[in-house]
C-alpha distance (Angstrom), angle and dihedral (degrees) to the residues before:
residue distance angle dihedral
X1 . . .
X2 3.66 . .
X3 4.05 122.5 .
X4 3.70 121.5 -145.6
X5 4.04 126.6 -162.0
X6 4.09 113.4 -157.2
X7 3.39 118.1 -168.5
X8 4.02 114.3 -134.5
X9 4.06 142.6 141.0
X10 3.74 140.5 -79.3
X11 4.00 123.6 -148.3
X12 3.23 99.5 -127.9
X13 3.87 85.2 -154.9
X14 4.02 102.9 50.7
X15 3.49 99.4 15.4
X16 3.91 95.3 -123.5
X17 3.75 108.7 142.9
X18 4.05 124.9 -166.7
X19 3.70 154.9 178.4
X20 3.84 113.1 -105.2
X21 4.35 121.9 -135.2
X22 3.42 79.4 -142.2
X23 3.34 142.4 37.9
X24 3.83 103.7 177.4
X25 4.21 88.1 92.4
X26 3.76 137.8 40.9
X27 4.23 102.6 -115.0
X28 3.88 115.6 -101.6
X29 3.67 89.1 -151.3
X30 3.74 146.4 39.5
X31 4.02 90.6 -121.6
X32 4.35 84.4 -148.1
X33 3.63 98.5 57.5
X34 3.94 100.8 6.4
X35 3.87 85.8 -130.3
X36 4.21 110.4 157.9
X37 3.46 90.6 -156.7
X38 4.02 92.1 68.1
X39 3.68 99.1 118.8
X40 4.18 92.8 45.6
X41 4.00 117.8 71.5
X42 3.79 128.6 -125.5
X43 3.60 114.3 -86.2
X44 3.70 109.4 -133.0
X45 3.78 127.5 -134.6
């Protein structure tokens, strides 16, 4: 049996991480909750 890494992102926002159909550009949105702010995390109070 043969293993196999991908390389993909994480939302830094709500956590859902995926496999791009391209990987030519960086996303513009998390495609789960369409947030732009996917790759920056939540500032706390």
């Amino acid at each position: 049996m043969a293993e196999i890494m991908l390389k993909g992102y994480k939302c830094e926002r709500c956590g859902h991480t995926w496999v791009p159909r391209d990987w030519k550009e960086k996303p513009r949105v998390c495609p789960k909750c369409k947030n732009p702010y996917w790759d920056k995390p939540k500032k706390s109070k």
